[in-house]
N, C-alpha and C positions, 0 to 999 in steps of 0.2 A: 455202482453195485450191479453186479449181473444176477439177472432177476432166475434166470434159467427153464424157461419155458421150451428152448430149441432143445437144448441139450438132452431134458430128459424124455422130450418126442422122441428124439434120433436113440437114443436107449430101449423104449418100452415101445416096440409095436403096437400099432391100436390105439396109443394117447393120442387124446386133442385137446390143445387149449385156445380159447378163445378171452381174449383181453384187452383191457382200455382202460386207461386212467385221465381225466383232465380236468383242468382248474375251470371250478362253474362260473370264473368271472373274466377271466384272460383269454380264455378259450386254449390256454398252452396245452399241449400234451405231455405228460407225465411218462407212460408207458402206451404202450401198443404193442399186439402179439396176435394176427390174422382175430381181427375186432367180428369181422364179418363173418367168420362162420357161423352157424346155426347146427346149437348143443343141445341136448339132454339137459334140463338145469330142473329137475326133479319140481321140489316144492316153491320154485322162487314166483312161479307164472300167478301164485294166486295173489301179486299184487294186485294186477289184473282184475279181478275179484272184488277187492277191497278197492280200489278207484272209481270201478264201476255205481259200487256202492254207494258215494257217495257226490258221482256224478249225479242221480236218481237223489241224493237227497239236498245239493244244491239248485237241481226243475221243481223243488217242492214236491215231489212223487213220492218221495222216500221219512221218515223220521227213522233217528238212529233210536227214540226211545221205544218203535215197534218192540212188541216181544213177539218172539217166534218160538214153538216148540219142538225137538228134536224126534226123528221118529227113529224106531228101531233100527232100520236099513241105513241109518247115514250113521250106525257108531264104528269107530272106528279106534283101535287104540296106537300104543308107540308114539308117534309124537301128537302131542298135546298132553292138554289140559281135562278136558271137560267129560272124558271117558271115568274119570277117577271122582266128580261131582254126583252129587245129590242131585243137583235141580238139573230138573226138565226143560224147563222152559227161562231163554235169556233176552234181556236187549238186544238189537239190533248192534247196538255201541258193543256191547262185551262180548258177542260173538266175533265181531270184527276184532277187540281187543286180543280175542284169543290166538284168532289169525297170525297179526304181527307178532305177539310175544313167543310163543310156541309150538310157531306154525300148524294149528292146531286142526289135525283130519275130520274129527267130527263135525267142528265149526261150518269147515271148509265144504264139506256135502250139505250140513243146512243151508248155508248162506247161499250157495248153489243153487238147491232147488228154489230157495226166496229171489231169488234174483232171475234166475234162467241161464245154462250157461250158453245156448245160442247166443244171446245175450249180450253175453260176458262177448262171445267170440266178434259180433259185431262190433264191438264197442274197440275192443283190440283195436280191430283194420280200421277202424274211424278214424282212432288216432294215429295212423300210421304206421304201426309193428306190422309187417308182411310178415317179418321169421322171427317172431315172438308170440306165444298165449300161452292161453291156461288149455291144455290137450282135454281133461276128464275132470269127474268126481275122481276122490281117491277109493282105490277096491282093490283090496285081498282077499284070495289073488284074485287076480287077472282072468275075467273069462275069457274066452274065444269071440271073435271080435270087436272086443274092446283095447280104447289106442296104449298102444305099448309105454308111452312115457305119460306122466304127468301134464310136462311143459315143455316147452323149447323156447328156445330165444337166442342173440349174437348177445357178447359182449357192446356192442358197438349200439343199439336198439336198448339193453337195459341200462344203457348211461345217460341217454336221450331222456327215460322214462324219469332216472334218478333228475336229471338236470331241468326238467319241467315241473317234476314235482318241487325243488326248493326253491322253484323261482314261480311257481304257482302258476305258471301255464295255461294249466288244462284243467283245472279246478281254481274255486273261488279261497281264496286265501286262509279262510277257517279252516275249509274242508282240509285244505294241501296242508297245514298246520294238523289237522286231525291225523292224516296217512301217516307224515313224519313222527309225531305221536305213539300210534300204533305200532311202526317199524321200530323206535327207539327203543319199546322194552323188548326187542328181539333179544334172547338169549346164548345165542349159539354166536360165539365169539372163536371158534375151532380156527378159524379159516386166515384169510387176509386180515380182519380183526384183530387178529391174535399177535400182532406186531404190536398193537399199541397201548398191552397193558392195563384194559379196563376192567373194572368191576360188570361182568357178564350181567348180573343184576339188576347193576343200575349204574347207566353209561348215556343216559339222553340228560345232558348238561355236560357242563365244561370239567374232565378230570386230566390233571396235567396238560392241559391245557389241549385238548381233545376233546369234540363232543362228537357222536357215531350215531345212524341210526341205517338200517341194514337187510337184507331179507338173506337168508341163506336155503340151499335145498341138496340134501343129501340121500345117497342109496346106494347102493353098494361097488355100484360103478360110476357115481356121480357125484362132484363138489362142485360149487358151487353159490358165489358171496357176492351180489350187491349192493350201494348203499353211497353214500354221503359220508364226507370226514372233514370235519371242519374245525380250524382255530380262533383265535379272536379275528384270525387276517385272511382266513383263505377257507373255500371252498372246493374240497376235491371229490369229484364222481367218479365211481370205480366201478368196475363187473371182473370180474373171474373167474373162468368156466373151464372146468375137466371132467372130460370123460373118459373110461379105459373099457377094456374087455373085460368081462365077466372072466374072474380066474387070475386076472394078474396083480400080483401082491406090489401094488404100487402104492397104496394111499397114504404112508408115511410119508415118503419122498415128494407126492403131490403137496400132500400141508405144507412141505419146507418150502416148498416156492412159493405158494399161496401167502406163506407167510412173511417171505422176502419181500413178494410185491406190494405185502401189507410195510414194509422197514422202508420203503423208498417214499411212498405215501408221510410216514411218519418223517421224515428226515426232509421232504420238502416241505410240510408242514410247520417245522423248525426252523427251517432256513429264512 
């Protein structure tokens, strides 16, 4: 199957995609499409964030049952959760819960200042992402001098991440079972996802013989999915990264690929 990532570069001026697919235990490769450039991937960098997290709560520094209270300056609505909640004040655990599930912006400015994002950026280059982080807090809009994107990252660095996390790497087996966790009720199934027919809801277990668990990050110029797809028999890492110009009506035709490279996924999964 041609996945179409050249084709629709050489159409739409301005597109870039950056892509990698491969088996967490063979080390095959599935797909590749310039793995190594460094994108725009909107909300995906605050895994970053959430690893950090509970990097700090594997040294004993951290308990996820902290509660922490959110202040006026970090609300933030459109995605998430917690803009639409009563309570002020959450877990450490459910703040991060909100993260993975709904990529949730207000979360994502608490947990921020709980943490430090200097921090967070350290802890990045510790583990090796040069062209990968979390860029900000999230703010609308945009003052003057604050960084234009969210996050960045290759394809090729968000597979590494994915491929250490399900094999617990870089974190203590609970914890990297916690992240998987949290990414699992991610919601936003739009993307590469959207090949394999899950329950958006609830897709962290086996359905059709598929279990998913994913970070996505989207803006008006940005898509942006990766994550872990696994059978009873195979483990596959994937990232898939577009960005276009402001103004060009591409994002349907982005999905269709996004959603092929999610069918080849599916189809070696089956094989």
């Amino acid at each position: 199957m041609s996945i179409g990532f050249e084709e629709l570069e050489r159409e739409v001026p301005g597109l870039r995609f950056s892509a990698l697919a491969i088996d967490v235990d063979s080390g095959e490769t599935l797909f590749r499409h310039h793995p190594e450039v460094e994108l725009d991937t909107a909300s995906v960098g605050k895994v970053f964030l959430l690893h950090r997290l509970l990097t700090e709560v594997d040294a004993g520094t951290r308990s996820l049952e902290e509660r922490v209270t959110r202040r006026p300056v970090e609300w933030m609505d459109n995605s998430g959760l917690w803009y639409l909640l009563q309570a002020d004040t959450l877990s450490l655990y459910d703040v991060a819960a909100l993260i993975g599930a709904v990529s949730d912006n207000a979360a994502t400015n608490t947990l921020c200042r709980v943490i430090g994002l200097p921090v967070v950026h350290e802890h990045t280059r510790a583990l090796g992402y040069e062209h990968s982080g979390l860029d900000d807090v999230v703010r609308w809009p945009l003052p003057p001098g604050a960084p234009r994107r969210l996050s960045h990252a290759t394809a090729e660095e968000l597979v590494r991440f994915v491929t250490r996390t399900a094999t617990a790497a870089d974190l203590s087996p609970a914890s990297a079972d916690t992240l998987q966790r949290w990414l699992g009720a991610g919601m936003d199934l739009s993307m590469v996802a959207s090949a394999f027919g899950l329950d958006p809801l609830a897709h962290y277990y086996f359905d059709r013989d598929v279990w998913l668990w994913n970070k996505t990050g989207t803006i008006s110029t940005v898509r942006a999915d990766t994550g872990l797809v696994m059978s009873p028999d195979r483990r596959i890492a994937y990232a898939v990264l577009a960005n276009w110009e402001r103004g060009a009506e591409v994002r349907d035709r982005v999905l269709a690929v996004m959603g092929r490279a999610g069918a080849v996924i599916r189809a070696q999964l089956a094989s």
